[in-house]
N, C-alpha and C positions, 0 to 999 in steps of 0.2 A: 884745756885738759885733753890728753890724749889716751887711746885707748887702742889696747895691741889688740888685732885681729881676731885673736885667739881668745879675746875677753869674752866672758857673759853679758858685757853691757854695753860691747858695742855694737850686737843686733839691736839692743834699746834704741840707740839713737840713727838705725838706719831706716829708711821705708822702702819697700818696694811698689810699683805702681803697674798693672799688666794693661794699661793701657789709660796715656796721659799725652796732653801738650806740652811743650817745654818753648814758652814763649821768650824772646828776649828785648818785648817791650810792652808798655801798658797799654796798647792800641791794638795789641791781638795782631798787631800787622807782621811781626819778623817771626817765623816759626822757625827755632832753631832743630825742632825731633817729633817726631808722631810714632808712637808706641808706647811698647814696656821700657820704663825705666826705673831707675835703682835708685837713689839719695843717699850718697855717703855719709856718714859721722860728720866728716869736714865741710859737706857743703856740696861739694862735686856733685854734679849726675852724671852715671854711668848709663847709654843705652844698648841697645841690646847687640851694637856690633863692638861692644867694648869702648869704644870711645869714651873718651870723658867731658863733659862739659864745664867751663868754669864759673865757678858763680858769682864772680862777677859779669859774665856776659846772660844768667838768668834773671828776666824779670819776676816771671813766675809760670809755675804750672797750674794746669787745670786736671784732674783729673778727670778721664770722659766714661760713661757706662759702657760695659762691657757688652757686649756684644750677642 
């Protein structure tokens, strides 16, 4: 399912994080981003220099406390 930008419900399905890892394996060892990042609808994460990362090279994030 796809949802045009412009929907109400596709802020539903995004997150934003003001400050996360973006691991790209289960051993914490390859840190693909450290900061704020964004989570598309599709999967992608956006950080904060626009880039986008694809998910399949995400294993996962961690969200870290603010600061």
């Amino acid at each position: 399912m796809v949802f045009s930008p412009n929907s109400p419900m596709h802020d539903f399905f995004e997150q934003t994080m003001d400050n996360a890892v973006v691991y790209g394996d289960a051993d914490k060892e390859t840190i693909l981003h450290e900061g704020p990042v964004r989570i598309l609808a599709n999967g992608w994460v956006e950080v904060s220099s626009g880039r986008l990362i694809s998910p399949s090279a995400v294993h996962h994030i961690d969200k870290q406390p603010s600061e």
